[in-house]
LUMMAR-906461 format. One record per residue (C-alpha): x, y, z. Coordinates in steps of 0.2 Angstrom, whole numbers, padded with zeros to 4 digits, always signed. Layout:
BEGIN
XYZ ...
//
This chain:
BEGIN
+0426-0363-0069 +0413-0352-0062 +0410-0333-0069 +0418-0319-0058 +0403-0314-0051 +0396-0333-0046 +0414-0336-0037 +0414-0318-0030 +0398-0322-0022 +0401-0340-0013 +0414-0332-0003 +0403-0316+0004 +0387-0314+0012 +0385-0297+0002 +0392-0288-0011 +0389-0268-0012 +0385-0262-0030 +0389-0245-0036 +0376-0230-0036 +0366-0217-0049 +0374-0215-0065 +0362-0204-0073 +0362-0194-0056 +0379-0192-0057 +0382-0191-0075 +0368-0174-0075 +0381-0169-0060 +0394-0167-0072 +0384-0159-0085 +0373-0172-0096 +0360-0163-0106 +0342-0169-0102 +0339-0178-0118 +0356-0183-0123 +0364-0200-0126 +0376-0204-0111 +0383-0217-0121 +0390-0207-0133 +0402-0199-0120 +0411-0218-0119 +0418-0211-0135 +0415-0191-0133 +0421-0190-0113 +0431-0206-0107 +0437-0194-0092 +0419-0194-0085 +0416-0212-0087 +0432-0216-0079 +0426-0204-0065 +0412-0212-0062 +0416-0228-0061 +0431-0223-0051 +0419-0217-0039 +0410-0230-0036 +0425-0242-0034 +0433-0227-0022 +0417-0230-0011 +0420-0249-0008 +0408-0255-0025 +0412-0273-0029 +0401-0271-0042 +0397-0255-0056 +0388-0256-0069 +0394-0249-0087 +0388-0233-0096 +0379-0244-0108 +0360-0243-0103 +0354-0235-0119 +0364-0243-0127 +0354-0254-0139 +0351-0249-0154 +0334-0245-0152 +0337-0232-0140 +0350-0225-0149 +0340-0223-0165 +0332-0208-0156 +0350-0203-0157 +0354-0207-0176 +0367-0218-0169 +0357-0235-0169 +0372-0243-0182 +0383-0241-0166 +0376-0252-0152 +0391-0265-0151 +0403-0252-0152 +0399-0238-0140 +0390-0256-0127 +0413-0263-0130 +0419-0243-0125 +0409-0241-0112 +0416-0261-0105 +0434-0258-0108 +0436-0241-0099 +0428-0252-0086 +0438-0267-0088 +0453-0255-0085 +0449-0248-0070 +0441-0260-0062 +0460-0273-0066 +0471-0259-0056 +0459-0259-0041 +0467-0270-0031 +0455-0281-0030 +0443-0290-0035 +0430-0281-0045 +0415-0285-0057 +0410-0276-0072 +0394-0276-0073 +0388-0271-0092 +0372-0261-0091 +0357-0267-0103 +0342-0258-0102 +0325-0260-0108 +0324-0258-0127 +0309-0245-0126 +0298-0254-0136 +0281-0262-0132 +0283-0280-0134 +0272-0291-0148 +0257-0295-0145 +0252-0279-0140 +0265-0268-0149 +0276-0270-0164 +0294-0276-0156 +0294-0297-0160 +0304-0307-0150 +0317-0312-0163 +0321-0294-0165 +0321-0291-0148 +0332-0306-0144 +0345-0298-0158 +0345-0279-0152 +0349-0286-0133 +0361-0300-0141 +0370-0286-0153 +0374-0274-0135 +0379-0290-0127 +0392-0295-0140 +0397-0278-0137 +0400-0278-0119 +0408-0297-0120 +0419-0288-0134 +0425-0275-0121 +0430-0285-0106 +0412-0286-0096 +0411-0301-0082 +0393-0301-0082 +0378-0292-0091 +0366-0284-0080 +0349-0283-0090 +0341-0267-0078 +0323-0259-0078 +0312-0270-0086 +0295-0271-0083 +0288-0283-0096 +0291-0302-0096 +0292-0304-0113 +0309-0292-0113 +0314-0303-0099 +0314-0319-0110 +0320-0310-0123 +0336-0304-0112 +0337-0320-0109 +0339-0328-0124 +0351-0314-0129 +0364-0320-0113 +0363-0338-0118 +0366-0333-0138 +0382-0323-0131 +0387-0336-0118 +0389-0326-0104 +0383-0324-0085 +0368-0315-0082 +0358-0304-0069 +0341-0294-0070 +0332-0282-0062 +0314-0276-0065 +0307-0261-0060 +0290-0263-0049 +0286-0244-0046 +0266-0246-0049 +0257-0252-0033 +0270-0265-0032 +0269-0270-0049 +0282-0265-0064 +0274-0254-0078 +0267-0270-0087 +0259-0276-0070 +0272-0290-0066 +0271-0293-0046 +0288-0299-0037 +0282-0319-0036 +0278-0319-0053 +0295-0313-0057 +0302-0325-0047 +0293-0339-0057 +0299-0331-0074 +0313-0334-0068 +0310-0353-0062 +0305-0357-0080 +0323-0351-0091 +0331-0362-0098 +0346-0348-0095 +0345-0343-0077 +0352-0326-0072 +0366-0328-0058 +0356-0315-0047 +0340-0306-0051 +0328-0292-0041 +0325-0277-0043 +0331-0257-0045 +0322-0239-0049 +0303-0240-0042 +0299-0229-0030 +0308-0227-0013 +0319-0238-0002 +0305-0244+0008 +0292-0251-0007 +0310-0260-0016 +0312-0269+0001 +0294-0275+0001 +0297-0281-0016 +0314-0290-0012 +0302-0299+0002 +0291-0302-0010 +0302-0311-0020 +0298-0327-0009 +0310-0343-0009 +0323-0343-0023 +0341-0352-0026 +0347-0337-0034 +0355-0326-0025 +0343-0307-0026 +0347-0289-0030 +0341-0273-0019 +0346-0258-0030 +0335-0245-0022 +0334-0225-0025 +0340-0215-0011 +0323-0208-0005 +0310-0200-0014 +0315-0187-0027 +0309-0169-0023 +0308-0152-0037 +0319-0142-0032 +0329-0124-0038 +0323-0130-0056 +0333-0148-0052 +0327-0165-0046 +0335-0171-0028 +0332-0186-0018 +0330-0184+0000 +0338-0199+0006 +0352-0196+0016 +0368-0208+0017 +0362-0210+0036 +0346-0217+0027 +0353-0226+0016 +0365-0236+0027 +0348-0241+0034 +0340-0246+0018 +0357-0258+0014 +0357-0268+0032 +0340-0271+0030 +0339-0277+0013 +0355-0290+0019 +0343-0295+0035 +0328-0296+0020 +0339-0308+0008 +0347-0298-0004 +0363-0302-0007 +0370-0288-0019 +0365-0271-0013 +0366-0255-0021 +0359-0240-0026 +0349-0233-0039 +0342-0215-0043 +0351-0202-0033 +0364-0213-0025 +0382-0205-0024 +0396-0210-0017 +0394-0203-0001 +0381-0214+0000 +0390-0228-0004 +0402-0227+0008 +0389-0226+0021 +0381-0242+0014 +0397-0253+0016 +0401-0246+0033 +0384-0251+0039 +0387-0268+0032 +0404-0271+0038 +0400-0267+0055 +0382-0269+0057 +0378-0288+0065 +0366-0298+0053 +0348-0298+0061 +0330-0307+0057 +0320-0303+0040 +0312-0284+0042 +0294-0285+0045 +0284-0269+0035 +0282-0261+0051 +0299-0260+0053 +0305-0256+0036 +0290-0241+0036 +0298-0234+0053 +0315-0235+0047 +0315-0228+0029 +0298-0219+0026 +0279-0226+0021 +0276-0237+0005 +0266-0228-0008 +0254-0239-0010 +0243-0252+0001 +0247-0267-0009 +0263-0274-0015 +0253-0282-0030 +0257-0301-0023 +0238-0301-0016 +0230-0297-0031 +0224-0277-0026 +0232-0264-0036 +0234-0259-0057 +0235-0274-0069 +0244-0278-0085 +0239-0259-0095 +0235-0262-0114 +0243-0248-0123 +0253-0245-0137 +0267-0233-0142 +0284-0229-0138 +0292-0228-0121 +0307-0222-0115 +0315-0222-0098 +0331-0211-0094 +0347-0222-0085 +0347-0221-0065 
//
């Protein structure tokens, strides 16, 4: 028998992820700094909003309140011993709604990047990172997850790593990297070579692309960059470009833009769509609207995707070789949820 989201996807052309849950979690009053995932614990009522609003909006898809949820990141909280249970709260608030939808609806359990740098040029070794992504893994099988959605990486060796971690839990998988420098994620991964990481597992993800970066337009220049590929790819773009504004970061993209964005993103090959940074329901519905009633229509060229969403912030989308390489640095890095 297939997994949810495999059998979900042979019978659509597109699915329609959820939004922002950072954005939206700050909306309801996170503190900068603070550990969403303790609030799967702390503030069930907002988790269960937030998913709710993305399954309100026509999601087929949302992804848990589990993206620091490793223990790694949560040993910047002192609460690194509580990595499978807070990763199992945060699935079964989401198993529960997303059974009394109505219809069919994928939990999607969030795993971020551990926040480490990667051996050989930092301290984290695969083994251990294999057993921090494996431990939040059990965790989200434990709570009722169909599917783990590794998000936001930007090294290939926390990509195998994930990897590994899904196959030790025997479940589904999907991963998106981030590529917000010059085309590049922060290690200096360009889209084709994601795609041939990806070629080489022996435990293939059921969908992978990429989310976070910079602004609608660059993510759709990585989704074509992606090239050829039998799995099916994810677009999971911010909502604009965020602007200071009042003492508060907005994103300018309006649902107007964004209903764009998710049409052409379908017409570029994605075929799960969603938002990231910024993206509220509002949104949302805008996005499925577009997609319901929009007729399919060739692959985007640049020009058109730079007319219809805004500029890219950079010349190159790093698959011809300009733009930042690989950076050698060490130290800790930490990136908050979308």
């Amino acid at each position: 028998m297939p997994d949810a989201l495999t059998a979900l996807l042979k019978g659509r052309d597109w699915l329609l992820a959820d939004g922002a849950t950072g954005t939206t979690l700050f909306n309801m009053g996170l503190a900068s700094g603070d550990a969403p995932e303790l609030w799967n614990e702390t503030a069930p009522d907002k988790i269960r909003a937030l998913y709710s609003g993305a399954i309100e909006a026509g999601s087929d898809l949302f992804l848990t309140n589990t993206f620091g949820g490793n223990a790694a990141r949560l040993k910047l909280h002192g609460a690194e011993a509580r990595a499978h249970e807070l990763s199992r709260m945060g699935a079964e608030i989401g198993r529960e709604l997303a059974d009394a939808a109505g219809r069919p609806v994928i939990v999607a359990g969030s795993m971020g990047p551990t926040g480490e740098i990667m051996a050989p040029m930092g301290a984290l070794t695969h083994d251990a990172a294999v057993e921090i992504f494996h431990e939040q893994a059990e965790g989200l099988k434990a709570g009722g997850a169909d599917v783990l959605w590794v998000e936001t990486i930007s090294a290939p060796e926390e990509l195998r790593a994930a990897a590994e971690a899904a196959d030790r839990a025997d479940m589904p998988w999907c991963i998106t990297m981030s590529f917000d420098t010059a085309g590049r994620t922060m290690m200096g991964t360009t889209s084709a070579e994601m795609t041939r990481l990806i070629g080489k597992l022996a435990h293939k993800p059921v969908a992978y692309g990429a989310n976070c970066g910079v602004g609608a337009s660059d993510l759709l220049r990585t989704v074509l960059g992606f090239g050829a590929t039998e799995q099916p790819l994810i677009a999971k773009g911010n909502a604009g470009i965020p602007k200071y504004h009042d003492g508060h970061i907005h994103y300018d993209g309006t649902p107007e833009l964004m209903a764009d964005y998710a049409v052409l993103a379908r017409d570029a090959g994605a075929q799960i769509i969603g938002g990231c940074c910024g993206t509220t329901p509002d949104h949302l519905r805008a996005m499925r609207a577009a997609l319901e009633t929009r007729s399919r229509g060739p692959a985007p060229t640049l020009d058109e995707i730079a007319a219809r969403l805004g500029g890219f912030s950079s010349e190159s989308d790093g698959t011809d070789g300009a733009g930042p390489v690989r950076t050698r640095t060490g130290g800790r890095r930490r990136r908050a949820p979308a």
